[in-house]
Backbone of each chain as ProteinMPNN parsed JSONL, in Angstrom:
{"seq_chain_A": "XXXXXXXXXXXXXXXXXXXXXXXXXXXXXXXXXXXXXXXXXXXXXXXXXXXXXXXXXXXXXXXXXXXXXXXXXXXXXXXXXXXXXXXXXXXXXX", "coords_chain_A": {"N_chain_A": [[-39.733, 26.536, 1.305], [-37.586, 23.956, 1.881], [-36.268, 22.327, -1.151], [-34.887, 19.356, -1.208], [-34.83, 16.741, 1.881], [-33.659, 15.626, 4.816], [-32.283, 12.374, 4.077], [-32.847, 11.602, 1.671], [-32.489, 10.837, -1.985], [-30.318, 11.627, -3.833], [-29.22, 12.695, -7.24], [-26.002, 14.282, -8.585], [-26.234, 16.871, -10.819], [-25.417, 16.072, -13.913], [-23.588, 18.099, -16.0], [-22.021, 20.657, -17.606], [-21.232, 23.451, -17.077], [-19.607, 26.716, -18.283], [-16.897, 28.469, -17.668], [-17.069, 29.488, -14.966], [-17.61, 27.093, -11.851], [-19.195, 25.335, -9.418], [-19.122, 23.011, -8.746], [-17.464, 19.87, -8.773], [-15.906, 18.471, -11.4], [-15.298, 15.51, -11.042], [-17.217, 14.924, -9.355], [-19.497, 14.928, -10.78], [-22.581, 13.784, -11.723], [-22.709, 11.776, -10.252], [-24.258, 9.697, -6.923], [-25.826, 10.456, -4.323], [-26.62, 11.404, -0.774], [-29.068, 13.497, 1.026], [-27.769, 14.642, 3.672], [-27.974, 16.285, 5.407], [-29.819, 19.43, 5.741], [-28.516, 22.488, 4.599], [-29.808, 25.053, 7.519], [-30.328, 28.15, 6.535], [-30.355, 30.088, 3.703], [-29.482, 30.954, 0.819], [-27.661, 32.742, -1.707], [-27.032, 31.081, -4.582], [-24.18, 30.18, -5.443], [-22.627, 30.232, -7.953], [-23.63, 32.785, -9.204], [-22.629, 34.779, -7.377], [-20.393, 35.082, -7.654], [-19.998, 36.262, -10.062], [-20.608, 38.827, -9.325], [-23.073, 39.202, -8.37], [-24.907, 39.75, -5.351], [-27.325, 39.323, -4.31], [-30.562, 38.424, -4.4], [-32.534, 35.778, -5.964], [-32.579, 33.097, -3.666], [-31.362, 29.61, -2.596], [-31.14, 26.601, -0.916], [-28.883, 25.365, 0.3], [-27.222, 21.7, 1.154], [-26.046, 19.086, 2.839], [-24.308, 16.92, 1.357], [-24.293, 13.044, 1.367], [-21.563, 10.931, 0.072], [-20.832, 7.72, -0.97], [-17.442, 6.313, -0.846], [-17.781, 4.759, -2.839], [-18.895, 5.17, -4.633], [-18.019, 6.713, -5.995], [-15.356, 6.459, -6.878], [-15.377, 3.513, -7.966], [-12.932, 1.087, -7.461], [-12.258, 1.258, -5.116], [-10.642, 0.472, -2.237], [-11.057, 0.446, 0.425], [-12.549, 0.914, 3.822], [-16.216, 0.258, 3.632], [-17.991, 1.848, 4.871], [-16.311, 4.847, 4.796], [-16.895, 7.846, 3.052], [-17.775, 10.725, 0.907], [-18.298, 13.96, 2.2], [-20.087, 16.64, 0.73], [-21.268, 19.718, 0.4], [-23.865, 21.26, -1.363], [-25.637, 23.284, -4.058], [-29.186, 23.416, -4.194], [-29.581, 24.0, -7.211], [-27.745, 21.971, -8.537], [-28.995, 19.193, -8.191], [-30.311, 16.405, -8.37], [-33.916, 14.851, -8.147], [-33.588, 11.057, -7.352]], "CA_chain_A": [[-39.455, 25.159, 1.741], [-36.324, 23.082, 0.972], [-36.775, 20.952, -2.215], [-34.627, 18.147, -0.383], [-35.19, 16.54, 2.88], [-32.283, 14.2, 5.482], [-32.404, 11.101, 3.86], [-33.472, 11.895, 0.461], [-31.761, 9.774, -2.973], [-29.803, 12.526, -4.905], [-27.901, 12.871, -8.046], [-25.445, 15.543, -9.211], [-26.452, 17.078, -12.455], [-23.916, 15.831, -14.887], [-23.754, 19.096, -17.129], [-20.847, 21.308, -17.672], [-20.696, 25.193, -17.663], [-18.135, 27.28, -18.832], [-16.32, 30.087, -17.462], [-17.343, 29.293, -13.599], [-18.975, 26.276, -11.659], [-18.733, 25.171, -7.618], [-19.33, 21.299, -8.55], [-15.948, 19.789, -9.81], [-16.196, 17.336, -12.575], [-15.157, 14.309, -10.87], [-18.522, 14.136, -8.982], [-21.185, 14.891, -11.574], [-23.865, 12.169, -12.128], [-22.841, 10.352, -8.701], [-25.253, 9.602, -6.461], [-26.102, 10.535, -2.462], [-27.442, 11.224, -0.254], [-29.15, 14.341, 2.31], [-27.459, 14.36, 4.984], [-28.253, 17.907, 6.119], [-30.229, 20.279, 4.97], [-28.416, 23.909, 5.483], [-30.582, 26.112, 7.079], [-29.901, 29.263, 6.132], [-31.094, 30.317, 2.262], [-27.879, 31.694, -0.022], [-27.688, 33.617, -3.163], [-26.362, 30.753, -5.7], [-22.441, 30.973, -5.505], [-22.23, 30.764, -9.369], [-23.891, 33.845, -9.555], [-22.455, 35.573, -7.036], [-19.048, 34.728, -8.254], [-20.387, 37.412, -10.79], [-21.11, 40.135, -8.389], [-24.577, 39.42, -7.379], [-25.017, 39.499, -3.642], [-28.605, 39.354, -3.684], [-31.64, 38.107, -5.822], [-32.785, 34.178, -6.227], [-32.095, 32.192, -2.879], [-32.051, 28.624, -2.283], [-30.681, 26.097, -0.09], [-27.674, 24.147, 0.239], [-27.704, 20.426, 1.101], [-24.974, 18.812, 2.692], [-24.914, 15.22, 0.699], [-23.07, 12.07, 1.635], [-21.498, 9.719, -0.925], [-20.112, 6.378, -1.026], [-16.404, 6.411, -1.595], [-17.565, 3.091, -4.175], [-19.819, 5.481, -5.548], [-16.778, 7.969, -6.491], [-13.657, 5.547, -7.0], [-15.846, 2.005, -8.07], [-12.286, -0.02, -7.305], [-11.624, 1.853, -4.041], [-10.592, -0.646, -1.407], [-11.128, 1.107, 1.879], [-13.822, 0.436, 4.412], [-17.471, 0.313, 2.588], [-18.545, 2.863, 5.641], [-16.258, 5.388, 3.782], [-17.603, 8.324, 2.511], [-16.968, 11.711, 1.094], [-19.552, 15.526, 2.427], [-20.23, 18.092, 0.419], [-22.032, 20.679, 0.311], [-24.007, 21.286, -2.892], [-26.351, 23.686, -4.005], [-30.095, 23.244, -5.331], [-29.757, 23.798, -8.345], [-27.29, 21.275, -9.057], [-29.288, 18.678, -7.59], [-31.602, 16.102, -8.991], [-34.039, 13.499, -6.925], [-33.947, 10.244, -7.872]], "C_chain_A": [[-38.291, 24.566, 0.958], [-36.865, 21.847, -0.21], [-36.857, 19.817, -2.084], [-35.011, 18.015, 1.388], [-34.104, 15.602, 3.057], [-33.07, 13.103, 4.633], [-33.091, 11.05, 2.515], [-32.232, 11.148, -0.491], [-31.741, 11.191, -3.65], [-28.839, 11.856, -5.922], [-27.561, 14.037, -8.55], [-25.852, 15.566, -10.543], [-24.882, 16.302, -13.161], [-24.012, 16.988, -16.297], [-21.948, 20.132, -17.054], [-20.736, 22.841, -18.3], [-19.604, 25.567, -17.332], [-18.145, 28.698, -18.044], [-16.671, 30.026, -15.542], [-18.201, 28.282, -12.787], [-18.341, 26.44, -10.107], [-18.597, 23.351, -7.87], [-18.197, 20.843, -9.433], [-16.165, 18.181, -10.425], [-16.544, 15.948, -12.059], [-16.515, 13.815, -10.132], [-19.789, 14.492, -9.742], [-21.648, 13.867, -12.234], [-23.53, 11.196, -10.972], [-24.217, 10.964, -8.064], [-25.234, 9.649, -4.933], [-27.198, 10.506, -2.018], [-27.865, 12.179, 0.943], [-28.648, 14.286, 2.985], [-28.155, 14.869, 5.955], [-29.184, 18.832, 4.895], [-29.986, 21.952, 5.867], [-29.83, 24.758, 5.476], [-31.047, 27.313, 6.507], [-30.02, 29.421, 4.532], [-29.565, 31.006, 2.006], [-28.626, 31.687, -1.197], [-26.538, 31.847, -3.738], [-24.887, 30.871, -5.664], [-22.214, 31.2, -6.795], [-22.595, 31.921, -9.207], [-23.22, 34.78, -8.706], [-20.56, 35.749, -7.206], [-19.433, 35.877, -9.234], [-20.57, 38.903, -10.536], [-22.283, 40.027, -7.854], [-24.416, 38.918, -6.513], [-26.412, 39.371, -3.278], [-29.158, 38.439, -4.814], [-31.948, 36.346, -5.326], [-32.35, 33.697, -5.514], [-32.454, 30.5, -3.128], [-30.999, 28.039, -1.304], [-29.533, 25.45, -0.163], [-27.85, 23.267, 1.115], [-25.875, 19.657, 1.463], [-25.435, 16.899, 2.347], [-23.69, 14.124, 1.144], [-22.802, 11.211, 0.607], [-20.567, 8.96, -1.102], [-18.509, 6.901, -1.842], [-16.451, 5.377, -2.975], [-18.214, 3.885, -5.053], [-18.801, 6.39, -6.762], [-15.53, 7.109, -7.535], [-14.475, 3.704, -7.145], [-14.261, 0.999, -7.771], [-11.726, 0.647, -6.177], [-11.691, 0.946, -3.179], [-10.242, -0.821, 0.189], [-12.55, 0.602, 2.652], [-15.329, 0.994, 3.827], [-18.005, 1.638, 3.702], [-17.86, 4.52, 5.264], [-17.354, 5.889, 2.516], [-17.098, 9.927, 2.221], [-18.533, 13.239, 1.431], [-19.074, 16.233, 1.597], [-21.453, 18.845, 0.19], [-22.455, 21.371, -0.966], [-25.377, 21.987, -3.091], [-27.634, 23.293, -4.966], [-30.083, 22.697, -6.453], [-28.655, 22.743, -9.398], [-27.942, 19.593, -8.76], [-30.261, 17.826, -8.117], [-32.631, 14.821, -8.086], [-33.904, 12.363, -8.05], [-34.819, 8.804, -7.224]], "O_chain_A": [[-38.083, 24.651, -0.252], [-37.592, 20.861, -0.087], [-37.8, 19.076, -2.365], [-35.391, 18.977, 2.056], [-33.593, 14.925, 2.165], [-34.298, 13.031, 4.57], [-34.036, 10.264, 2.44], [-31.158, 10.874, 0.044], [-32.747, 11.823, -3.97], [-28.028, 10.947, -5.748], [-28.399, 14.845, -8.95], [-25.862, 14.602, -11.308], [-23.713, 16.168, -12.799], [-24.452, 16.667, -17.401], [-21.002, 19.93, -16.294], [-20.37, 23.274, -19.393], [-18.795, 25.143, -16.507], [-18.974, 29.593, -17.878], [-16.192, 31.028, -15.01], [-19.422, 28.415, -12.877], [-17.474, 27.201, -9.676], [-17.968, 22.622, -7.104], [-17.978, 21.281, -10.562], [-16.497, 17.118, -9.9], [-17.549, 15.299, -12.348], [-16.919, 12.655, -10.207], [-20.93, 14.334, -9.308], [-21.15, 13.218, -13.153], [-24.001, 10.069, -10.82], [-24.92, 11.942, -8.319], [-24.564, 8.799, -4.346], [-28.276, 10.016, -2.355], [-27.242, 11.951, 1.98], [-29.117, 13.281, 3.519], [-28.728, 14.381, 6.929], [-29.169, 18.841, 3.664], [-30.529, 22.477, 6.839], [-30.6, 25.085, 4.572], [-32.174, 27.397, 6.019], [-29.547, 28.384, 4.068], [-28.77, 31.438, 2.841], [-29.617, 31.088, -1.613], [-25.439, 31.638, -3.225], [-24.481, 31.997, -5.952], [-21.638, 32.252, -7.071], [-21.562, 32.53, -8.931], [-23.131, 35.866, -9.278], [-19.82, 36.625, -6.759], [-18.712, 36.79, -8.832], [-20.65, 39.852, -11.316], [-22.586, 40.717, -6.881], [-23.899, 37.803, -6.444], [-26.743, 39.311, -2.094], [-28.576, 37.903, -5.757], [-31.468, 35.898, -4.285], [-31.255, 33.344, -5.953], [-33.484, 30.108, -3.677], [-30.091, 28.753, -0.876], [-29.471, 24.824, -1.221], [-28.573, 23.614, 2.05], [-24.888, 19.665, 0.728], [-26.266, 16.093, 2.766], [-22.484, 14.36, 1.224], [-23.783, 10.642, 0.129], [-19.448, 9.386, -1.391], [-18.355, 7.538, -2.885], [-15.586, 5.215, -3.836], [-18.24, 3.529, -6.231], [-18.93, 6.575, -7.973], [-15.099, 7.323, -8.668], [-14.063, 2.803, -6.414], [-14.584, -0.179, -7.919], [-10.496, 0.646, -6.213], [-12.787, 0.387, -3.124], [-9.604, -1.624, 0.87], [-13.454, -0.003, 2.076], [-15.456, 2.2, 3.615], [-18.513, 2.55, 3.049], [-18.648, 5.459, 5.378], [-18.068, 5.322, 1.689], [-16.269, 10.457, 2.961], [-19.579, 13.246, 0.781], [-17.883, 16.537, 1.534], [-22.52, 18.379, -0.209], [-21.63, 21.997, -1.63], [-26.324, 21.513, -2.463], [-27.477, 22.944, -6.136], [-30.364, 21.555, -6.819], [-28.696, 22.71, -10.628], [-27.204, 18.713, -9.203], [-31.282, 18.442, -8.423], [-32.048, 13.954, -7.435], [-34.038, 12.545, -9.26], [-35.186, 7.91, -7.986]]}, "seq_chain_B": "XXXXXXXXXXXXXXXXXXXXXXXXXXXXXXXXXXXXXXXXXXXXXXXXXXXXXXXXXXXXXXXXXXXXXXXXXXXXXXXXXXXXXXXXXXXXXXXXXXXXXXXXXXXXXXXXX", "coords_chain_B": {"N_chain_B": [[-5.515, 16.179, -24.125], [-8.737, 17.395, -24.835], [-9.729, 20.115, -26.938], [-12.178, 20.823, -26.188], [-12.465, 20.58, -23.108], [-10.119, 21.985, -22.334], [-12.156, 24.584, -22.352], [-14.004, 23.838, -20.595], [-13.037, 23.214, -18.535], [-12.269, 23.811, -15.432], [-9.043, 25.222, -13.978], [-8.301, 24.447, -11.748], [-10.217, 22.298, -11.174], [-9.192, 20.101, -10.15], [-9.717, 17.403, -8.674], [-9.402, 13.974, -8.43], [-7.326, 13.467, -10.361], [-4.517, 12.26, -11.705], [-1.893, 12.169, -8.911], [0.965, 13.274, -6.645], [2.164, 12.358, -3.105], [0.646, 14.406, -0.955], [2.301, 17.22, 0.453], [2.242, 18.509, 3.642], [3.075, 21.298, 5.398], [3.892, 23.388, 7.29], [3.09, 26.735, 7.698], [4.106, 29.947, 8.538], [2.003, 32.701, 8.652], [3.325, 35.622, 6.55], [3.682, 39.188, 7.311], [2.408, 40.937, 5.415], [0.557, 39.196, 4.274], [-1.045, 38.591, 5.608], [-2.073, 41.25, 5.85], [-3.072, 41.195, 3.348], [-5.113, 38.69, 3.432], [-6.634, 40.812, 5.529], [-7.481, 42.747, 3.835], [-8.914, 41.691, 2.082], [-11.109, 40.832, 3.653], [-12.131, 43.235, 4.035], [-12.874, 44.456, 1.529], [-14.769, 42.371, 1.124], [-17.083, 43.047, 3.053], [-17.693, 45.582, 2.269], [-19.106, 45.157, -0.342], [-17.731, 45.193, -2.692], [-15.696, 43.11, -3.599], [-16.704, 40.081, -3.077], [-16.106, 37.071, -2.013], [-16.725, 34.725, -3.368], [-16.384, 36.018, -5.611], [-13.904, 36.821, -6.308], [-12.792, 33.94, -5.665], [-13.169, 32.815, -8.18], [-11.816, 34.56, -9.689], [-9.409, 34.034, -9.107], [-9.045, 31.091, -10.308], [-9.418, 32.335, -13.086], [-7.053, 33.393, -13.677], [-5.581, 31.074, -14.517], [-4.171, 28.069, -15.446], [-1.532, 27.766, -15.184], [-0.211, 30.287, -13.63], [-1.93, 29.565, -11.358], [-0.271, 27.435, -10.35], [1.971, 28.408, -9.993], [2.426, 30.695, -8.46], [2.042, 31.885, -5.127], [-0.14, 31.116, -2.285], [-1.649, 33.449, -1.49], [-0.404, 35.238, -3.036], [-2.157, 34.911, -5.279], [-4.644, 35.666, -4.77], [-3.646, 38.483, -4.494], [-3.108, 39.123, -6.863], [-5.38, 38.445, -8.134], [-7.162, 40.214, -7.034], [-6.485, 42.967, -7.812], [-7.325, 42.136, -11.16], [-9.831, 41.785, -10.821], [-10.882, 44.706, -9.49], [-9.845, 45.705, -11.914], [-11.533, 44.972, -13.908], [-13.953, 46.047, -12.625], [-13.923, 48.589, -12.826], [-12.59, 50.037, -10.293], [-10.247, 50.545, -10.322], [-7.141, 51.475, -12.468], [-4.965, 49.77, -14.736], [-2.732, 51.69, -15.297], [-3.297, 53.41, -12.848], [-2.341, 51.649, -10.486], [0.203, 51.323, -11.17], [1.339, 53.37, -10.41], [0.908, 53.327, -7.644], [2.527, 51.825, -6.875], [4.898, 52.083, -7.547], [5.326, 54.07, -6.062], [4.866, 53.652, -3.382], [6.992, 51.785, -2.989], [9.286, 53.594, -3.59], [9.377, 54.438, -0.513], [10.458, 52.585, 0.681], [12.661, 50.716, 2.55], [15.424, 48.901, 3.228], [15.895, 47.791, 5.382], [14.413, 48.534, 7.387], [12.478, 46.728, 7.882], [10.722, 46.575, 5.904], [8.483, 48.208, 6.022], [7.855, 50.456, 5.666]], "CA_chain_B": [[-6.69, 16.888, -23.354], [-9.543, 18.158, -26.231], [-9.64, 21.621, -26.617], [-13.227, 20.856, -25.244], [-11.899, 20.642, -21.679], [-9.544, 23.049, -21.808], [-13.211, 25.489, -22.01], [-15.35, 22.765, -19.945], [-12.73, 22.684, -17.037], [-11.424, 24.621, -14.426], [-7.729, 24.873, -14.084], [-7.841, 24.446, -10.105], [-10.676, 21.628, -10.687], [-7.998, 18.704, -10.411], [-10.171, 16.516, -7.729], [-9.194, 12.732, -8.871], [-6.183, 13.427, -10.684], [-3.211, 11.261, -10.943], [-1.083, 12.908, -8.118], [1.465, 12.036, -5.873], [1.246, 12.716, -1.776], [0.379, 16.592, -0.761], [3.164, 17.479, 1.57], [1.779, 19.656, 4.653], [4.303, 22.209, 5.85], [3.169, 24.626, 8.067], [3.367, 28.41, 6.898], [3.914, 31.239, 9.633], [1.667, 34.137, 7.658], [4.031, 36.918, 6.273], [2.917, 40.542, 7.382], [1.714, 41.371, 3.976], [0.188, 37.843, 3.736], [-2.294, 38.945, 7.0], [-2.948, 42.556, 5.207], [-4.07, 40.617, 1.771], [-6.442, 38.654, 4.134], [-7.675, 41.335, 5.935], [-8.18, 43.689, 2.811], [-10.308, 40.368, 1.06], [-12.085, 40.849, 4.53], [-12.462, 44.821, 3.461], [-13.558, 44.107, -0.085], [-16.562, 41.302, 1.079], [-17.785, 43.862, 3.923], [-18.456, 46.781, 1.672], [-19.891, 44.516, -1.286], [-16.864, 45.36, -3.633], [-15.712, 41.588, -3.892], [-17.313, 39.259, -2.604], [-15.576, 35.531, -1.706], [-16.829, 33.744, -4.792], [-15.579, 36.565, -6.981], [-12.125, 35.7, -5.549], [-12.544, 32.547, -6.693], [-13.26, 33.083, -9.303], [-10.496, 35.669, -9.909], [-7.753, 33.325, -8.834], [-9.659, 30.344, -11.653], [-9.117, 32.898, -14.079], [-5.616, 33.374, -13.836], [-4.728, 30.308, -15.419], [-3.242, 27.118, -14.498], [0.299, 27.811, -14.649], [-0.507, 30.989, -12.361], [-2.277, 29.069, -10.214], [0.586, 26.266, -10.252], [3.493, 28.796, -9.971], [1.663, 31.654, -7.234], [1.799, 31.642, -3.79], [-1.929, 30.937, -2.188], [-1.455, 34.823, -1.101], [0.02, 36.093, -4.368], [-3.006, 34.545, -6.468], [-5.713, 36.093, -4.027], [-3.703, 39.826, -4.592], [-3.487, 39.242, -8.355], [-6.992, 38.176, -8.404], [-8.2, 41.302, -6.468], [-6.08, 43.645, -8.931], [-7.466, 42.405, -11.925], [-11.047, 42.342, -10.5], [-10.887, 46.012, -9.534], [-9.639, 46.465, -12.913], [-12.935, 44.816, -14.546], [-15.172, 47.046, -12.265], [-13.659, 50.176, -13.164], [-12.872, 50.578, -9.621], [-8.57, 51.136, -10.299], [-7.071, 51.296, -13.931], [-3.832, 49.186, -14.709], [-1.939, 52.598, -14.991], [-2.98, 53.713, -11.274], [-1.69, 50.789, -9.577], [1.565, 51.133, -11.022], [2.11, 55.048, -10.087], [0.811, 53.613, -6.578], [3.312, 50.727, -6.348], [6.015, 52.88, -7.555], [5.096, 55.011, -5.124], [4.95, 52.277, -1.932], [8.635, 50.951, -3.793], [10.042, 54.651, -3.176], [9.34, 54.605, 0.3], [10.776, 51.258, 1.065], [14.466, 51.161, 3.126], [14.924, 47.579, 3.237], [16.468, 48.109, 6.555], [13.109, 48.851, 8.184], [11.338, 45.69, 7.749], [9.562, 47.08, 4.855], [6.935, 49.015, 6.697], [8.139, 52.114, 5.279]], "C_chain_B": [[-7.141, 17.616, -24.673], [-9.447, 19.255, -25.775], [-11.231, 21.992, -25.8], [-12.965, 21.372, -23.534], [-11.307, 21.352, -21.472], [-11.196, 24.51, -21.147], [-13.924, 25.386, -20.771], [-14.479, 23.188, -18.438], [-12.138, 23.304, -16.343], [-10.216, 24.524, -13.894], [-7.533, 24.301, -12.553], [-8.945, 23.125, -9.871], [-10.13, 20.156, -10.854], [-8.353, 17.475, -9.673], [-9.885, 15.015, -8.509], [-8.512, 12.265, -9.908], [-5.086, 12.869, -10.606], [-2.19, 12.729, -9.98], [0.133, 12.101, -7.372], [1.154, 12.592, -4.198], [1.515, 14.022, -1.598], [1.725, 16.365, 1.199], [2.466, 18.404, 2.724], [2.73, 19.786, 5.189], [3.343, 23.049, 6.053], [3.831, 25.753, 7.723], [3.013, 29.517, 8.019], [3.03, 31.937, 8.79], [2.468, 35.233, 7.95], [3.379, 38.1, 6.481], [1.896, 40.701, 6.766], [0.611, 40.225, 3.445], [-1.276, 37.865, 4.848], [-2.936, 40.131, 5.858], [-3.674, 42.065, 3.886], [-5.316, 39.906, 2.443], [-7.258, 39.809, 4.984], [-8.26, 42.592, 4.754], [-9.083, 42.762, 1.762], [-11.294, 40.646, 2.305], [-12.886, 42.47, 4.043], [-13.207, 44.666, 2.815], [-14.909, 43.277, -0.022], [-16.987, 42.597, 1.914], [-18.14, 44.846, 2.834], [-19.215, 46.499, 0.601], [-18.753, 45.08, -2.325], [-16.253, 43.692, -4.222], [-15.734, 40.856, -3.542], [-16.571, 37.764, -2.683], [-15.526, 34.926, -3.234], [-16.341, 34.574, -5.827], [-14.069, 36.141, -6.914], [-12.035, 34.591, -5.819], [-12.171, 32.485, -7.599], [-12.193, 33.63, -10.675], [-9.532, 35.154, -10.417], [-7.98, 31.992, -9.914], [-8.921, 31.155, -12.639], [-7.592, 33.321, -14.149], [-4.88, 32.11, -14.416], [-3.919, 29.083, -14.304], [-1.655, 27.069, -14.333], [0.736, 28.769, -13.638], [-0.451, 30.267, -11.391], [-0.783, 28.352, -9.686], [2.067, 27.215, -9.216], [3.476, 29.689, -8.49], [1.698, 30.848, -6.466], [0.176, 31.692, -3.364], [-2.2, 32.942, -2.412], [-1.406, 35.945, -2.207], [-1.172, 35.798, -5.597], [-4.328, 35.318, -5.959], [-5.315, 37.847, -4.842], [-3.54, 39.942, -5.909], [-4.996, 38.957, -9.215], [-7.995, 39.385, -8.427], [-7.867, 42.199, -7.641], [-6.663, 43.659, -10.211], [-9.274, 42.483, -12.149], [-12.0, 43.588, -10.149], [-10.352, 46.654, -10.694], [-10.907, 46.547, -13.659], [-13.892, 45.723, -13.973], [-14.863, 48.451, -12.345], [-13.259, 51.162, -11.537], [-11.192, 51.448, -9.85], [-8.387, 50.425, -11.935], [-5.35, 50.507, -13.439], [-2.689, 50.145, -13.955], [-1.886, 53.589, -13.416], [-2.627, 53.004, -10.764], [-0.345, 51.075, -9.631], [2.321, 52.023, -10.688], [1.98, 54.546, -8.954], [1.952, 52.944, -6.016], [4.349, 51.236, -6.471], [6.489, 53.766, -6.427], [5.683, 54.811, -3.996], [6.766, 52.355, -2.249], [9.368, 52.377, -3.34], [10.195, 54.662, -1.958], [9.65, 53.279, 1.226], [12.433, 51.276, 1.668], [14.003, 49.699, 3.192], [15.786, 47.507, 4.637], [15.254, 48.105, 7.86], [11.994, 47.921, 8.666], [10.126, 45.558, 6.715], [8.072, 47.121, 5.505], [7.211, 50.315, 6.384], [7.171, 53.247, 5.417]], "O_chain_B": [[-6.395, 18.236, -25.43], [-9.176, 19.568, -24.616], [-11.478, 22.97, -25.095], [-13.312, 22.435, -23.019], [-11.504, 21.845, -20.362], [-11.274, 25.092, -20.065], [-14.349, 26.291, -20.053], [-15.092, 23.436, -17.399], [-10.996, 23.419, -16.788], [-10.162, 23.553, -13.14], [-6.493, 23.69, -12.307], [-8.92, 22.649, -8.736], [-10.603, 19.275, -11.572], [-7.623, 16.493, -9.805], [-10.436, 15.125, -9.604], [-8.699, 11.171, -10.441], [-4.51, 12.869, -9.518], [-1.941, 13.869, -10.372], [0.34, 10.888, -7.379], [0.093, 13.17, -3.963], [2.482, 14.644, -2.037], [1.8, 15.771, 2.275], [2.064, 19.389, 2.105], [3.422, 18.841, 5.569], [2.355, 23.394, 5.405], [5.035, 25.769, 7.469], [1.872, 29.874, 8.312], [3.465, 31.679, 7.668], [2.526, 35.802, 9.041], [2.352, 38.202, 5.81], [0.738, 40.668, 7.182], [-0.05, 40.348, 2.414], [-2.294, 37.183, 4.728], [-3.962, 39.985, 5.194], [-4.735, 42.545, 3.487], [-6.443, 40.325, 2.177], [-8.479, 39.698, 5.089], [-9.323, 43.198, 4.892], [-9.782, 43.18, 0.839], [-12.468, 40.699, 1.938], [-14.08, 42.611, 3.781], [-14.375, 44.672, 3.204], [-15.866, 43.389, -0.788], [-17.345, 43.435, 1.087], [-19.331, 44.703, 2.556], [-20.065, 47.343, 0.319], [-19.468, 45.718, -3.099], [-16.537, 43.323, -5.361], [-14.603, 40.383, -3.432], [-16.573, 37.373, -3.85], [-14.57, 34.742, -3.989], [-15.901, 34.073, -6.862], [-13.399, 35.261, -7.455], [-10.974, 34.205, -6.31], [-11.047, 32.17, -7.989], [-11.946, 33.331, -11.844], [-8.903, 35.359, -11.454], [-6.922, 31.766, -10.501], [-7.84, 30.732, -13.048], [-7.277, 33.587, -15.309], [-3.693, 32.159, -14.741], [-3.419, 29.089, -13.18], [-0.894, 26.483, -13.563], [1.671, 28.532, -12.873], [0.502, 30.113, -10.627], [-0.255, 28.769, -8.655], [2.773, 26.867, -8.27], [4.274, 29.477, -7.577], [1.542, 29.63, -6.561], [-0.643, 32.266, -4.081], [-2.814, 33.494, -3.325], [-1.998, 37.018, -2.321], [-1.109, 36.369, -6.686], [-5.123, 35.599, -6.856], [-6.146, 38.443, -5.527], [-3.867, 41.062, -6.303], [-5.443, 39.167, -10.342], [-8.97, 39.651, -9.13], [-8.738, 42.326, -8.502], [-6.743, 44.764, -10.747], [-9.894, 42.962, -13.099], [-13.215, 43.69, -10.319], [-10.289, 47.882, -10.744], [-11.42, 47.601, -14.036], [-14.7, 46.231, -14.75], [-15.594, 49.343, -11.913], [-13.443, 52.371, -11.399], [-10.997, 52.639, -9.609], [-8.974, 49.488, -12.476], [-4.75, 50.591, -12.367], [-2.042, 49.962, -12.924], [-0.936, 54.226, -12.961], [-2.163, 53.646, -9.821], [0.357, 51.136, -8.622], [3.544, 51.937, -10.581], [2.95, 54.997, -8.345], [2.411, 53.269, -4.921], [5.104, 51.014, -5.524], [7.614, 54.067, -6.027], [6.656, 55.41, -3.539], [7.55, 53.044, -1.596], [10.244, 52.123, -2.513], [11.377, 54.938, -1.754], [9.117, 53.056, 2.313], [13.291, 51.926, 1.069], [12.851, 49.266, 3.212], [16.621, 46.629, 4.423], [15.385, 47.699, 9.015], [11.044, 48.104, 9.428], [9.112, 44.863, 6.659], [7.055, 46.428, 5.491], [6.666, 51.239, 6.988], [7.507, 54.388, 5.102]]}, "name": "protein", "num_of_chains": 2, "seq": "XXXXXXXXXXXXXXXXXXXXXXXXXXXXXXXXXXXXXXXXXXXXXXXXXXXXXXXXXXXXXXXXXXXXXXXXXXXXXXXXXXXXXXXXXXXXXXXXXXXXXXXXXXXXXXXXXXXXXXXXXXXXXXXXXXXXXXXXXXXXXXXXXXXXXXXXXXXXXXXXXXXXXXXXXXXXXXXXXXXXXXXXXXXXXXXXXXXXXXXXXXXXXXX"}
């Protein structure tokens, strides 16, 4: 079963590993929101950035989040927003 | 920039960076610029390197690489030094093979020699 569900209150971990990540700085510790939940189970990309093609699945999660949430003096329409696609384990509810 | 960040941060992860505007220019693909994509297509199909290693690859090359490389030229320097780490080709066979290719080159031909 997926951890998240559409319409679920996420935040990006705010942590920082070395030597390979998928989540790029500028959005860790914002806050979204489910959009989607991919169906389809995947191997981890960190890890497989390593060579593993198999082992430990989970889900990816496509999340929506406020351009105010990203850029607090951004001065575009409040319906502005940016998708991505973000796995599990970077993922926290709140 | 702490020497923290240089460790912490990924040379290609520049998302919210002062910049100025990204020009889009459209790019015919060069021959050789198709055969590097379809030999990354090769390399995922047989489980030799897989997408995210390629990433990965082309990360590890460094930001002035990245900066200076063509998208194309960072993918086939990526693969090179990723088949060096797996023991699949050594430095010194590439360069007898490229020597090799380079002999058989008329530049007259279209370089399809």
């Amino acid at each position: 079963m997926p951890k998240f569900a559409k319409g679920d209150a996420v935040s990006i971990a705010d942590r920082s590993p070395v030597g390979h990540y998928r989540m790029p700085t500028y959005l860790r510790g914002k806050r979204g929101t489910i959009e989607l939940v991919i169906g389809t189970m995947a191997v981890d990309n960190e890890e497989e950035a390593f060579g593993r093609n198999a082992g430990s699945k989970g889900h990816y999660y496509r999340v929506a989040i406020p351009m105010t949430e990203i850029w607090p003096d951004y001065v575009g329409s409040p319906n502005d927003g940016l998708r991505i696609e973000i796995f599990e384990n970077w993922l926290e509810r709140i | 920039m702490g020497s923290e960040q240089l460790v912490r941060r990924l040379p290609n992860d520049i998302g919210g960076d002062p910049a100025g505007k990204i020009e889009m220019i459209e790019h015919e693909l060069l021959p050789w610029e198709k055969r590097c994509h379809a030999l990354a297509d090769v390399l995922d199909f047989h489980k030799i390197i897989n997408t995210e290693e390629k990433r990965r690859g082309v990360e590890a090359l460094g930001g002035e690489m990245i900066g200076k490389l063509s998208y194309y030229e960072r993918w086939i320097v990526a693969f090179s030094n990723i088949l060096f780490q797996k023991g699949v080709l050594t430095p010194g066979e590439l360069a007898v093979k490229m020597k090799e290719v380079e002999a058989r080159f008329t530049p007259n031909d279209g370089g399809h020699g």
